[in-house]
VEXDO-315844 format. One record per residue (C-alpha): x negated, y, z; residue number from 0. Coordinates in steps of 0.02 Angstrom, whole numbers, plus 32768, in hexadecimal, padded with zeros to 4 digits. Layout:
# residues N
c1, c2, c3, resi
X, Y, Z, NUM
...
# end
This chain:
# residues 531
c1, c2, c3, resi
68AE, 42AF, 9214, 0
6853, 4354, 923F, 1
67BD, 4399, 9200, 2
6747, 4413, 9242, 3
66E9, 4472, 91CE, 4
6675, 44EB, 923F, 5
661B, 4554, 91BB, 6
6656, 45A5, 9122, 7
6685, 454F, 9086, 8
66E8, 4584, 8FE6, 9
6792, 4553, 8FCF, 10
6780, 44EB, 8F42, 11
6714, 4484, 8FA9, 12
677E, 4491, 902F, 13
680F, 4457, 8FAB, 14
67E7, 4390, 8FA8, 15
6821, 438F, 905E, 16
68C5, 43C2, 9051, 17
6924, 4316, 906C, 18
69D8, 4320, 90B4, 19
69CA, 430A, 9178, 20
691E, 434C, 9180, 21
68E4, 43D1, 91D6, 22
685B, 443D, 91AA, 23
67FD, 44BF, 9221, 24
679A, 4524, 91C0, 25
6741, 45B8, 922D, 26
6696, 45DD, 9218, 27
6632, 4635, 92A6, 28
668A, 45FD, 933E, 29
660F, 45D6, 93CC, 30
65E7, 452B, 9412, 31
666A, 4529, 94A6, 32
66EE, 454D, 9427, 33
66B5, 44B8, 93A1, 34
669D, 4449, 9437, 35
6755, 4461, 945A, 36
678C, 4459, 93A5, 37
673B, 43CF, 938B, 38
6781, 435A, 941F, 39
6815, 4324, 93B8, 40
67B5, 432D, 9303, 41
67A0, 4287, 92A5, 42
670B, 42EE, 9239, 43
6697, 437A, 9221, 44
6629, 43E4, 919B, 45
65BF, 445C, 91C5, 46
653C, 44B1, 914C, 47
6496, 44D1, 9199, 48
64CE, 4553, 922D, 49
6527, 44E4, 928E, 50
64A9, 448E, 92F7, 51
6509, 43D1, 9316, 52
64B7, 438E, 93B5, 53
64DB, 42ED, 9425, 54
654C, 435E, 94A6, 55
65B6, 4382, 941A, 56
65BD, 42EF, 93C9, 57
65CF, 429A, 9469, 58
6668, 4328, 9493, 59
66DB, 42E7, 9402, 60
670B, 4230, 941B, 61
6760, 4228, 9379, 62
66FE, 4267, 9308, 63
66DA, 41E7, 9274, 64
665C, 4244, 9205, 65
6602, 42CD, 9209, 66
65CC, 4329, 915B, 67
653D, 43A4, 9125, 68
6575, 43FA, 9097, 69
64B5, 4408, 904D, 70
6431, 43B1, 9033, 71
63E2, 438C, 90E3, 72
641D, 436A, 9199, 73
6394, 439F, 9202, 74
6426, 4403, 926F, 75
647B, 4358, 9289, 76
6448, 42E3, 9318, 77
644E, 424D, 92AC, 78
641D, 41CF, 932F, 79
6492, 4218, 93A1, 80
652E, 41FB, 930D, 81
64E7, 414B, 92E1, 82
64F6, 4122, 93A1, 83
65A4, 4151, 9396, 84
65CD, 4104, 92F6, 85
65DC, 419E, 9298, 86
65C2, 419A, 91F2, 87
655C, 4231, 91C3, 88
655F, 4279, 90FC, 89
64F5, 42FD, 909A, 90
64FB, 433B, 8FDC, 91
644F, 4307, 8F8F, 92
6417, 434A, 8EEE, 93
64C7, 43BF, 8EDA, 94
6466, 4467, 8EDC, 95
63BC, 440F, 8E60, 96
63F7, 4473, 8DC7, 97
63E4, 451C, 8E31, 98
6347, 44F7, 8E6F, 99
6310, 44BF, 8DCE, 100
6344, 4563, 8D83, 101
62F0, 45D5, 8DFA, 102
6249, 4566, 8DDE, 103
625B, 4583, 8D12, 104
627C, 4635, 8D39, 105
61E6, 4647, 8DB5, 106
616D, 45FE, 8D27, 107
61C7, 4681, 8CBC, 108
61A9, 470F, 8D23, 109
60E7, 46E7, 8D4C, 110
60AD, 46C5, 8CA5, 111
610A, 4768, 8C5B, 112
60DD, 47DC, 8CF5, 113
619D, 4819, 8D0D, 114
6196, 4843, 8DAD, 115
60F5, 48B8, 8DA6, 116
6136, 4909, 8CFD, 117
61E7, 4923, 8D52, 118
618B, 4982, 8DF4, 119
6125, 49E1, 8D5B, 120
61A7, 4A2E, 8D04, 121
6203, 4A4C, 8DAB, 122
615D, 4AB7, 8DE2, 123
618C, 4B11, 8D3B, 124
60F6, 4AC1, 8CE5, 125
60EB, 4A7C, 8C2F, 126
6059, 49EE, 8C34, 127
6086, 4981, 8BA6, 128
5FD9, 4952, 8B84, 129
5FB7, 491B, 8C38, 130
6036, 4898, 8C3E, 131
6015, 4824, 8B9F, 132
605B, 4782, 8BDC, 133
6064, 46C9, 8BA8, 134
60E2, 4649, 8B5C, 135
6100, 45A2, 8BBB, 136
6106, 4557, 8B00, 137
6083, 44C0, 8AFC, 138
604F, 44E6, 8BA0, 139
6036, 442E, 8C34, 140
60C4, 4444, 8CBD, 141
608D, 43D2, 8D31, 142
6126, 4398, 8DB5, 143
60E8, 434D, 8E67, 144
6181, 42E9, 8E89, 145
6213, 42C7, 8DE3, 146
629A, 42A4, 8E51, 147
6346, 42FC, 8E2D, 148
62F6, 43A2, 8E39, 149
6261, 4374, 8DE0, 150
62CA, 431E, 8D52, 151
6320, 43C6, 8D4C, 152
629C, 4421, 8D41, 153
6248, 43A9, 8C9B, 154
62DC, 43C5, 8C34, 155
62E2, 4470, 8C30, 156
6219, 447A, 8C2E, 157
6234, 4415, 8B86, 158
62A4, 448E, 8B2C, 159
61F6, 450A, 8B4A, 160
6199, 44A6, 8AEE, 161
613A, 4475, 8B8D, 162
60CC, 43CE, 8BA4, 163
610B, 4380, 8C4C, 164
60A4, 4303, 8CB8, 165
60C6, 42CF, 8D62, 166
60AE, 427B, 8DE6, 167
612E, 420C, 8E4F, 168
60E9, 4166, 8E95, 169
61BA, 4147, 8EA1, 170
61FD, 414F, 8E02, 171
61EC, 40DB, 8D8F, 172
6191, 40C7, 8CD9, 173
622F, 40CC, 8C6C, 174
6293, 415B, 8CD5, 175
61E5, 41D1, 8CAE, 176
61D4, 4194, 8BE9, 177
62A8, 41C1, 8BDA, 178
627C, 4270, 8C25, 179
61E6, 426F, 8BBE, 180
6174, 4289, 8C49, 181
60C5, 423B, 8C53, 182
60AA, 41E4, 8D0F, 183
5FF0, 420B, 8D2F, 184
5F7A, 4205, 8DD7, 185
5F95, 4292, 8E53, 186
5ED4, 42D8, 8E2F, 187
5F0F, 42D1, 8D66, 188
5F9D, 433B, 8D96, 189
5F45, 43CF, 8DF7, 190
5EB1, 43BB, 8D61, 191
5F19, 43CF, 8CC7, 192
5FA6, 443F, 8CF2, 193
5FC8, 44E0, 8CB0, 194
6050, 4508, 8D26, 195
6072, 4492, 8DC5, 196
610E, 4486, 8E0E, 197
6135, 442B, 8EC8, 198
61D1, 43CD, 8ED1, 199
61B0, 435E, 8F62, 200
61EB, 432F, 9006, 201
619A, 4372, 90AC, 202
615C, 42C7, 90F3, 203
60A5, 42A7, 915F, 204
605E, 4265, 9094, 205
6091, 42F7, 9048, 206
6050, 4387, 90D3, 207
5FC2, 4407, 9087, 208
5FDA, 43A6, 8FF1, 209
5F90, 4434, 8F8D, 210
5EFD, 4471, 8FFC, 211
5E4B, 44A8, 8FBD, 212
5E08, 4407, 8F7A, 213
5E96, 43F7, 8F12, 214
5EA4, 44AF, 8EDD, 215
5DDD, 4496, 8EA8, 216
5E1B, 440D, 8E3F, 217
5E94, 4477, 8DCD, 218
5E77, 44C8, 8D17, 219
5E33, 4580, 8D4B, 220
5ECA, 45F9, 8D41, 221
5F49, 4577, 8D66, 222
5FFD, 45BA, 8DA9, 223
6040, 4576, 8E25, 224
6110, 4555, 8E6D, 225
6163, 450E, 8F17, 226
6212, 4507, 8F0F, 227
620C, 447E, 8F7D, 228
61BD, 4482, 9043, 229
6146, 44FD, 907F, 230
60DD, 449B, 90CA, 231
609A, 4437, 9022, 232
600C, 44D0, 9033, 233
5F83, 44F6, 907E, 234
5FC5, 45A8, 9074, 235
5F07, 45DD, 90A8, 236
5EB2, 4582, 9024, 237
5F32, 45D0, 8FAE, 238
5F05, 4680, 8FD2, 239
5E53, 4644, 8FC4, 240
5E78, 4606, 8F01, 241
5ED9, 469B, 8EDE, 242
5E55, 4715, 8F16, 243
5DC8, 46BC, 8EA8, 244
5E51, 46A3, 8E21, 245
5E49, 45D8, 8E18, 246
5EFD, 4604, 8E33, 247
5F34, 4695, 8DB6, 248
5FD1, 468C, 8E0D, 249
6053, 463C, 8E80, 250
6118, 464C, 8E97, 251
616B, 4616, 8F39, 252
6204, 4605, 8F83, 253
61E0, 45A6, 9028, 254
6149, 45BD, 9091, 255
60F9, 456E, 9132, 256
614C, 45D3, 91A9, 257
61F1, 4610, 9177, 258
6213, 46C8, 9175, 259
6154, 46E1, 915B, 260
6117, 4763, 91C0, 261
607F, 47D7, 91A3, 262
6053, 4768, 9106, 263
5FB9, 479A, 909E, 264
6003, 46FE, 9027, 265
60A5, 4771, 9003, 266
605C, 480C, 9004, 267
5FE7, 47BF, 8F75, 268
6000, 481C, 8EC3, 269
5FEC, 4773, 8E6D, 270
6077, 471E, 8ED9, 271
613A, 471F, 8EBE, 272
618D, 4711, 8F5F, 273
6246, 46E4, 8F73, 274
62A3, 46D6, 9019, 275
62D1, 460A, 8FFF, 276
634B, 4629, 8F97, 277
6345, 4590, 8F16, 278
63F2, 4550, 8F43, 279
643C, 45F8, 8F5B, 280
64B7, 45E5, 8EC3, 281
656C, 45F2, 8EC6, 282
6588, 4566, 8E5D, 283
64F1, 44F0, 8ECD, 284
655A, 451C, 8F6F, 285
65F9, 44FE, 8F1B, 286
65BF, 444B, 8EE0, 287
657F, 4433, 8F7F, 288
6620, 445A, 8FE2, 289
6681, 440B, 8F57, 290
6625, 4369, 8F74, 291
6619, 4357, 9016, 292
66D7, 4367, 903C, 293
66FB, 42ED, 8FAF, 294
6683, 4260, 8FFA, 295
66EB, 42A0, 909F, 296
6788, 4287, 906D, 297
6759, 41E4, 900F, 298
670C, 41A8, 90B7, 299
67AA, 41D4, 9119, 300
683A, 4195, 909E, 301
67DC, 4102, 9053, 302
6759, 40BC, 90BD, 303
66C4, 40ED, 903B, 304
6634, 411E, 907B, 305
65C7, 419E, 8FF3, 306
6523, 420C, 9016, 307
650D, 41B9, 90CA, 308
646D, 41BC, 9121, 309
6475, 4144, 91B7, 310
6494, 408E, 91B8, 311
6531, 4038, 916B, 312
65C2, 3FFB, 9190, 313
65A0, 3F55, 9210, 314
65FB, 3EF5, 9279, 315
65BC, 3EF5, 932A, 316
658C, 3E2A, 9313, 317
654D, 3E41, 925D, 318
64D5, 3EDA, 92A0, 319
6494, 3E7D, 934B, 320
6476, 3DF6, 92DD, 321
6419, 3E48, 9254, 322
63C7, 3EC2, 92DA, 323
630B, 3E62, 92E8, 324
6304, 3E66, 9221, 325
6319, 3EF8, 91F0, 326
62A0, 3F30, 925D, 327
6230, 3EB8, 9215, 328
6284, 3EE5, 9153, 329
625A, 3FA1, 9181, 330
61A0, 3F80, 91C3, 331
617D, 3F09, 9130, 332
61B7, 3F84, 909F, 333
614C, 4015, 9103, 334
60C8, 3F9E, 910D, 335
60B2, 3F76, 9054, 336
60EC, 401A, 9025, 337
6044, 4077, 9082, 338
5FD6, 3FFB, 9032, 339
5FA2, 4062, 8F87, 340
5FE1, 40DD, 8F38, 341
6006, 4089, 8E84, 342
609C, 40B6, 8E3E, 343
6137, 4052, 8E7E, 344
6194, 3FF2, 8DF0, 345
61F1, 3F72, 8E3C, 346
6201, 3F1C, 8EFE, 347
6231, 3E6A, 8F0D, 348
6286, 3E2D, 8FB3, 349
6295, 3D5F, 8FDE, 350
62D2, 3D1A, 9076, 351
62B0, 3C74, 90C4, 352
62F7, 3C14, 914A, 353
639C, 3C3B, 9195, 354
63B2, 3CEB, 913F, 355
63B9, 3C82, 9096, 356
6456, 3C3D, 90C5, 357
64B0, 3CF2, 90F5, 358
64C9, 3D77, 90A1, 359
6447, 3E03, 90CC, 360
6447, 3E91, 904A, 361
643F, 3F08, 90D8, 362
638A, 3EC7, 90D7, 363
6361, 3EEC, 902C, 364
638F, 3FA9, 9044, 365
6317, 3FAD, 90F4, 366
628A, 3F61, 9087, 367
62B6, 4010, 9011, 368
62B7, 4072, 90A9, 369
621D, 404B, 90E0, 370
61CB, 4051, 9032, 371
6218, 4101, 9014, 372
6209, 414E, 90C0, 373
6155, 418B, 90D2, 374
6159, 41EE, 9022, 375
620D, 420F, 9002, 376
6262, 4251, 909D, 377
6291, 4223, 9149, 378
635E, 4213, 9120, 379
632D, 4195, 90BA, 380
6391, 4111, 9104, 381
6401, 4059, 90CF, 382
6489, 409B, 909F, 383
6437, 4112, 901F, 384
638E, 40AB, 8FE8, 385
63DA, 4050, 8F73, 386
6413, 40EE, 8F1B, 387
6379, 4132, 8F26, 388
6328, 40A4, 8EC8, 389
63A7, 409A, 8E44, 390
6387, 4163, 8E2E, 391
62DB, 413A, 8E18, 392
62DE, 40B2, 8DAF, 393
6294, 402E, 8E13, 394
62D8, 3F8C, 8E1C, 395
62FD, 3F19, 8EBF, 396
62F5, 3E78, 8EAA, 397
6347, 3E08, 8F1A, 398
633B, 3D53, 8F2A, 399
634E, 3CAE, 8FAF, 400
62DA, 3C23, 8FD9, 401
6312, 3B7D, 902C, 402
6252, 3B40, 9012, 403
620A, 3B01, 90CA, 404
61B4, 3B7A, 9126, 405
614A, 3B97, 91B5, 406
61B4, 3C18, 9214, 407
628F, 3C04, 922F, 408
62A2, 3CAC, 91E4, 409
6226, 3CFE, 9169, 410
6227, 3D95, 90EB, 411
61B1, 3D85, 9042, 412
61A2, 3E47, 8FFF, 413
613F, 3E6C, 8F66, 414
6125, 3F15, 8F2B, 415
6118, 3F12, 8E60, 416
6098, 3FB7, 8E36, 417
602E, 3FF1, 8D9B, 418
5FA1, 3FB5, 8DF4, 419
5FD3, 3EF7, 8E22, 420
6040, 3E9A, 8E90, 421
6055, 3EBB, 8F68, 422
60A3, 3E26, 8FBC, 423
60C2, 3E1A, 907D, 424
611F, 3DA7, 90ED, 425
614F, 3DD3, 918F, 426
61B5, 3D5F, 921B, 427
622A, 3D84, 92B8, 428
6201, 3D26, 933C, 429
6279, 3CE6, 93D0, 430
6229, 3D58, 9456, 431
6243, 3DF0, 93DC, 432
61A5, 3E1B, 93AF, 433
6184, 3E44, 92E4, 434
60F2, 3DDA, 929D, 435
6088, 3E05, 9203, 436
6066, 3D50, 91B8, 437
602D, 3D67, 9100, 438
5FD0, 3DDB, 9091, 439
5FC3, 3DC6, 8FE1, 440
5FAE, 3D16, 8FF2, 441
5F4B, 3D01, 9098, 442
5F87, 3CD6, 9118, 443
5F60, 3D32, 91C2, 444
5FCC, 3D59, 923B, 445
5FDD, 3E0B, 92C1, 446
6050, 3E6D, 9308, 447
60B9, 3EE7, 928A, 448
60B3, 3F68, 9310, 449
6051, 400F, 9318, 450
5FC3, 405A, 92A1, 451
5F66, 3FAE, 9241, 452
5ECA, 3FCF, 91D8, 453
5ED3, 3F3C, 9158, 454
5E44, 3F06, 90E2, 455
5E10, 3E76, 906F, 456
5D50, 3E4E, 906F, 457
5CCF, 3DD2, 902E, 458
5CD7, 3D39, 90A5, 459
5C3D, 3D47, 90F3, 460
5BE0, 3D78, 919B, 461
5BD2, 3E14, 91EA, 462
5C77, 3E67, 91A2, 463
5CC4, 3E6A, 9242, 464
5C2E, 3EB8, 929A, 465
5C1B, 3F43, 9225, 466
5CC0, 3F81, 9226, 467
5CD0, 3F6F, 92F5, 468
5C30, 3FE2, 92F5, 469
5C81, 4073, 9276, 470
5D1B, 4053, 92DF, 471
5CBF, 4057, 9382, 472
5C46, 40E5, 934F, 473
5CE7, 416E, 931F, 474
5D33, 413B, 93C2, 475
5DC2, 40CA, 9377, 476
5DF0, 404E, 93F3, 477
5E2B, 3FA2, 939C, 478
5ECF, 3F5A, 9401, 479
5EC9, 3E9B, 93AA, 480
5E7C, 3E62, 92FE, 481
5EB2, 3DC0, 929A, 482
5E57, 3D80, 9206, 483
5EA3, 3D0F, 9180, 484
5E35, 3CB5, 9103, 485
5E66, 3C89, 903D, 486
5E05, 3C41, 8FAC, 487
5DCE, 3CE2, 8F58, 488
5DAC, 3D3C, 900B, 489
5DF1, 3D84, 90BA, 490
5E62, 3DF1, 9100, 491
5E50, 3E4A, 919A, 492
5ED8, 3E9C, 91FB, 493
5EB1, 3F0C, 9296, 494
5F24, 3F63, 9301, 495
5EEA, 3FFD, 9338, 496
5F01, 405E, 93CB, 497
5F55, 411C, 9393, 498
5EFD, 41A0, 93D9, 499
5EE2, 41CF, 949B, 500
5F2C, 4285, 9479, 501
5FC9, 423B, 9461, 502
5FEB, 428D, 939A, 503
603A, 4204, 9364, 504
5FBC, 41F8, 92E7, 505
5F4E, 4170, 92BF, 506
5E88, 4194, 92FE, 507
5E4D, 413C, 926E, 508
5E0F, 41CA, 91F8, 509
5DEA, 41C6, 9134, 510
5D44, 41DA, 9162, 511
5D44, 4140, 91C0, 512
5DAD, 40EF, 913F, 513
5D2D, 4128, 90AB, 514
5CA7, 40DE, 9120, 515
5CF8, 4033, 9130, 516
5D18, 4041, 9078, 517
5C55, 4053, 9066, 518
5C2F, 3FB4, 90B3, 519
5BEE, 3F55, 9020, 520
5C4A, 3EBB, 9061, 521
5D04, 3F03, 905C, 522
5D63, 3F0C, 8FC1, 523
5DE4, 3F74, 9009, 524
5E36, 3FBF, 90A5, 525
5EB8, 4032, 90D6, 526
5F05, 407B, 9178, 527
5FC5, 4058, 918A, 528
6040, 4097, 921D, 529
60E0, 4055, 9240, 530
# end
């Protein structure tokens, strides 16, 4: 067995490895010709983030078996490339959280007692005790966007302050918050009652410019804010703007937008503690790190046990062309229900019908999670690690089988349990591939679970249709197909929407337009979903 370990790691990391009759190559730094060739007879690899793993390589070392990111991301790894392959690919979430969580506490520290402006004082030779009266964090709101392992960090220590915490995490459930004692409350709530804010959250399309000027307005005057997490949660611009009339009284950042900042009147700001991203940039965070990742290594390469992965599972070849069509349709439905509010998520319930009653199909349940999780959490999000991610968040998924008769061969039932009510969705596979949309909270209607779909419920009654074609029509949203299904209490409309002509990616379907359709007095709700 050899093992190719391409950028530096300590040797007690490094330890877990030694098995008799492996081999371990352990130079950092060589260039990409040399790794290619090193890596030809290698059965696996971890790299940290300087290694860049692309397909060439991957595709340049027939044996390799796994491939390992000793941190917390792999946006140097070519997953698709390794999942082609078969390689298993491995990171080491939430081993450097306590680090981060330190340097947060210690940022709030150094804000509200002005350290770093009384430390350049005195080194000017100046005595200005007067000018730098500070604060305590005692009974002050910390308010956490995102308690996942960093946030949850982050809580306990707040606690032994004396601190209030609140946050806000549509993915973590009631009873993991109340153990933390941590109040779940509405993302406006957060930004209006916090003292201090601090970002924990993934950088996803929901979560970009999450703090931006609205927001900002929205805030207790002389609120302070911290970003441990991804630059790009701020409107940096808008931040400079609350700074300078002192909504903000100050902010402490480790990561920024664009990464080293250059030229940055942010940085340069007095009120604003910069640090060069150094959250994880502990000895003990990178020795967990390494120390983790070469036991779920090892693990995977004596044993068979696959820990921390982040592409599919373990299939066989028949089992995954098989399953193929439904997981698609698994995926889309989770993503579906998952877009459709933004309640807090306290349990998801998964029924199958049809032929997939009679297999076994838990692989399904996770792509149900994946889709659920994806558009808030983060994009490694995948079904070998969803179900983890649920149990870490203390939401429950509920599996269960139906042999009851049915419309369609093969159907999924998903219902999304929230604080604010029930989601339930079905969605068939048909024979000629195609993924239908064939129930909505109760109604029936069925359309294509393709592309961007703006779905509302309305008053049965004329002119519906008509009013929302001419909003549609009127912002230049071309509609690609529309079904309507009809129920007792109402009807649901489902249109498929053509994305925009610039080729973003990006739905053309605006808030604006959304907030207009909303407006109609006819519709009870709508909302704009993209799969």
């Amino acid at each position: 067995m050899k093992i190719v370990i391409a950028d530096s790691l300590p040797e007690s990391a490094i330890a877990p490895l030694r098995e008799p009759g492996w081999v371990i190559d352990a130079t950092s730094g060589r260039p990409a010709p040399q790794l290619s060739l090193d890596l030809a007879d290698a059965d696996a690899l971890i790299v940290r983030s300087a290694t860049r793993v692309d397909k060439a390589l991957i595709d340049g070392a027939p044996r390799l078996r796994v491939i390992a990111r000793a941190g917390t991301g792999v946006d140097n790894v070519d997953v698709e490339a390794a999942s082609a392959r078969g390689i298993v690919v491995m990171n080491a979430p939430g081993a450097n959280s306590v680090s981060v969580a330190e340097l947060t506490i210690g940022l709030m520290l150094a804000m509200t007692r002005q350290v770093l402006a009384a430390d350049a004082s005195m080194k000017r030779g100046q005595w200005e005790k007067s000018r730098f009266t500070g604060g305590e964090l005692r009974d002050k709101t910390l308010g956490l966007a995102g308690l996942g392992r960093v946030g949850q960090e982050v809580a306990v220590r707040a606690h032994g302050f004396g601190m209030e915490v609140i946050a806000h995490d549509p993915f973590i459930a009631a009873q993991t918050a109340a153990d933390l004692g941590v109040a779940l409350v509405p993302l406006d709530e957060l930004f209006s009652r916090s003292d201090y804010l601090s970002l924990h959250l993934p950088s996803v399309p929901a979560t970009y410019r999450i703090v931006n000027a609205a927001r900002l307005a929205q805030c207790k005057k002389g609120m302070r804010l911290i970003n441990t997490a991804r630059g790009d949660l701020i409107d940096e611009a808008a931040l400079v703007a609350a700074l300078e009339s002192g909504q903000v009284a100050a902010a402490a950042l480790d990561v920024f937008d664009i990464e080293p900042p250059r030229d940055s009147k942010l940085v340069s700001m007095p009120q604003v503690i910069a640090t060069p991203h150094i959250a994880a940039s502990t000895r003990e965070a990178q020795e967990l790190v390494g120390t983790e990742t070469a036991a779920a290594v090892r693990d995977f390469l004596r044993d068979g046990v696959i820990r921390n992965a982040v592409n599919f599972p373990s299939l066989s070849l028949e089992e995954y062309k098989r399953l193929r069509p439904f997981l698609t349709l698994a995926e889309r439905l989770g993503s579906l229900v998952g877009q459709m509010g933004e309640a807090r998520t306290e349990a998801i319930g998964v029924r199958y019908y049809g032929e997939l009653a009679v297999t076994t199909n838990e692989i399904l349940g996770s792509a149900v999670l994946v889709g659920v999780f994806r558009a808030m959490l983060s994009t490694s999000i995948t079904a070998v690690n969803a179900r983890a991610v649920a149990a870490d968040r203390g939401i429950e998924l509920i599996e269960s089988r139906s042999t009851r008769p049915r419309h369609f061969t093969n159907l999924i039932s998903v219902k999304l349990h929230t604080s604010d009510g029930d989601r339930w969705v079905e969605g068939a596979a048909f024979e000629d591939g195609s993924l239908r949309l064939v129930l909505i909270n109760g109604v029936a209607v069925e359309a294509p679970l393709e592309g961007t779909l703006l779905i509302m419920s309305n008053n049965d009654q004329p002119g519906v249709i008509g009013e929302v074609g001419t909003i549609l029509g009127r912002r230049g949203v071309n509609i690609a197909t529309f079904a309507l299904g009809r129920g007792p209490d109402g009807a649901v409309g489902v249109v498929n929407i053509d994305e925009d002509a610039a080729g973003s990616g990006q739905s053309s379907v605006t808030e604006q337009a959304l907030q207009e359709i909303r407006a109609v007095p006819a519709i009870r709700s709508a909302c704009c979903i993209r799969l």
